[in-house]
Steps between C-alpha positions, in 0.01 A plus 500: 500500500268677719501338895171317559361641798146428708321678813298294691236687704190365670286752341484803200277724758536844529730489783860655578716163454251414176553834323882506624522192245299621267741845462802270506363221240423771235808717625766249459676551103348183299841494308660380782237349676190233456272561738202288573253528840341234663151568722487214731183565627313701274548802233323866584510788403877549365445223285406682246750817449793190511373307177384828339916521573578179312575331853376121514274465800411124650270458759543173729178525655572428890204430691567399830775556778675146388471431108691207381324518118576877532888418600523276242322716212768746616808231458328393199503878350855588626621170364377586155612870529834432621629854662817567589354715799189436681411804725216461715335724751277500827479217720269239285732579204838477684351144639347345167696664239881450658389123599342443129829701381764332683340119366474684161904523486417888476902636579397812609249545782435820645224615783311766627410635826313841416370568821566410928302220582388498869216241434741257372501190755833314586397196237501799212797643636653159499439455127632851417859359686468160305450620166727791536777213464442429139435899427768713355335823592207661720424814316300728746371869486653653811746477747234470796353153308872357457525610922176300543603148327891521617379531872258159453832303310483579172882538364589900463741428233235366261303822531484792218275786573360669209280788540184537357478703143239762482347498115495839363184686415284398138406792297444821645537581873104621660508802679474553831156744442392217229548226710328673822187640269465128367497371904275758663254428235492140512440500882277830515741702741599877484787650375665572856538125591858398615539109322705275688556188363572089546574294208498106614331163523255514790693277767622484850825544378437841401305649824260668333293572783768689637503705221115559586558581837753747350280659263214565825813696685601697186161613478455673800777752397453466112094421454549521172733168461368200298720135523430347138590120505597334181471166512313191571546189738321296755476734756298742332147435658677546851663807415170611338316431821806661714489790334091547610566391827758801596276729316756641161331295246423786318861581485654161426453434156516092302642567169551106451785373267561692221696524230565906440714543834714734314241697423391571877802532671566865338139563680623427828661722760680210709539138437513283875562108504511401865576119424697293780718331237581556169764375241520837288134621436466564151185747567780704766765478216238638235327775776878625511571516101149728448720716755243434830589578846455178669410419847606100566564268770897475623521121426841371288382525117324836550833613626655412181310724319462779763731713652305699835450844402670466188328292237163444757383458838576196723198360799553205747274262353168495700559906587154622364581850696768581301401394180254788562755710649746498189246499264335818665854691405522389208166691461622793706830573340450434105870566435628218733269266297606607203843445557467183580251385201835672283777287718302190468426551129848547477611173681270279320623649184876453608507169683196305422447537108386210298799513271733445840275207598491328149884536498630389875229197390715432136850568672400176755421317253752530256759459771321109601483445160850573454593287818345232333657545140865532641476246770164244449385620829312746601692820809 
């Protein structure tokens, strides 16, 4: 009999933790496993592509910061599914759903931390320590995040770190020419622009206007260099206006979200993410597997992903300089870039494939799920 499982996420946006379950929900082998997912807040848009899979979606509806009818709608739901594991991830998940599981007589309760949390206050933290009592395991993305909870009291030994799976491409691969033709149309530019590119939510978190201060010192050397920015987010009027105020609004360029980032990556010449914290970035991890030399901040889950000078380029977070500086060789000596677009194709590929993520994911689960056949309590 298959084991029932559920993931409990706050949303189904189009967001790295979101499409990280997504991958694993239809990933997992349904002869071995039942797998149902559980929106707490709301669905989105990876709703869809997991019931066109066959996988039961149920949406609690959370509207504010403290639900009670939400909590209990989600007892209520995991009481009538009864799963033998309950995984849940981000911080309104691991709060709700491991509470609603742990009254729910759920005997498997797993977490997840998917990214380091510096605006977590000591009352959040405190939770994270309390329910990490009744939690058999904290599944996490990188080493850095596991670093990050273990220093504020969370138990080490309860960690697992599972990378991030990259999915492989759909159908056939664009062309570099195709894909830069298709861009240089669409925003009216000649054929000797240099792309550089930033694939993210626009938020502090990611320091985009460093990237923009960046993109006006590249210029000076390189005056053909465009930044394109994929993505949308409540900072996007500011970094509108920014951009006019330092005078490169012609060369900063607001794709919004979109959904055919595979398609313009092979039209880009560098990929940069300058964020101050990260968990894994899934737009990095992808930027690497279209074989991209990257330019990204030196913070702990970038450096997962990035050897310096091997697989990418490693900044300081907050160096605009030198995002510019390593960027303009990347332009000046085509070889080095290419080499490392090829080594960081080639370590996405060999260490971060879906199939390797889906697996270390069914492996941890088989093995509570065995703990709690052979014993009646979960290791």
């Amino acid at each position: 009999m298959p084991l029932r499982i559920v993931l409990i996420i706050p949303t189904l946006d189009r967001c790295g933790a979101e499409k990280q379950l997504a991958l694993l929900a239809t990933g997992l082998p349904s002869r071995e496993f039942e797998v149902h997912v559980c929106a707490l807040t709301r669905g989105g848009p990876l709703e869809a592509p997991l019931r066109a899979a066959g996988i039961p979606v149920t949406v609690i509806g959370k509207r504010r910061k403290i639900d009670h009818a939400a909590y209990f709608r989600l007892h209520q739901y995991l009481c009538d599914l009864r799963p033998e594991i309950a995984h849940t991830w981000l911080f309104a998940a691991n709060c709700y759903g491991r509470l609603a599981a742990r009254h729910a007589g759920v005997p498997i309760i797993i977490a997840g931390e998917r990214c380091v949390d510096p605006w977590k206050q000591w009352h959040e933290l405190a939770i994270d320590r309390l329910f990490a009592r009744f939690t058999q395991r904290i599944v996490t993305n990188s080493a850095g995040v596991r670093d990050f909870y273990v220093a504020r009291g969370l138990p080490a030994a309860k960690f697992a770190v599972i990378p991030n799976g990259i999915e492989p491409p759909h159908g056939p691969v664009e062309t570099r020419q195709s894909a830069r033709r298709r861009l240089l149309n669409e925003l009216g530019l000649p054929a000797s622009t240099r792309f550089v590119g930033a694939v993210g939510r626009l938020w502090p978190q990611k320091r985009y206007k460093d990237l923009i201060w960046a993109a006006e010192l590249l210029r000076w050397p390189h005056p053909d260099a465009h930044l394109v920015i994929v993505g949308d987010g409540p900072q996007r009027r500011r970094l509108h206006r920014f951009t006019r105020q330092i005078g490169i609004a012609t060369h900063v360029h607001f794709l919004g979200a979109r959904n055919d980032v595979p398609r313009l990556l092979p039209a880009l010449d560098c990929f940069w993410l300058a964020s101050g914290y990260e968990g894994q970035s899934n737009a990095l991890m992808e930027a690497m597997a279209a074989g991209l030399p990257v330019v990204v901040s030196d913070i702990p889950g970038n450096r997962d992903l990035v050897v310096d000078g091997e697989s990418g380029l490693l900044v300081q977070p907050g160096n605009k300089s030198e995002f510019a500086r390593r960027t303009r060789r990347l332009f000046d000596e085509p070889e080095f870039a290419q080499k490392l677009g090829e080594n960081a194709r080639q370590r996405m590929a060999e260490a971060f494939s879906l199939t390797r993520m889906v697996e270390r994911h069914a492996a941890l689960y088989r093995e509570l799920a065995g703990d709690i056949r052979a014993t009646g309590t979960p290791g």
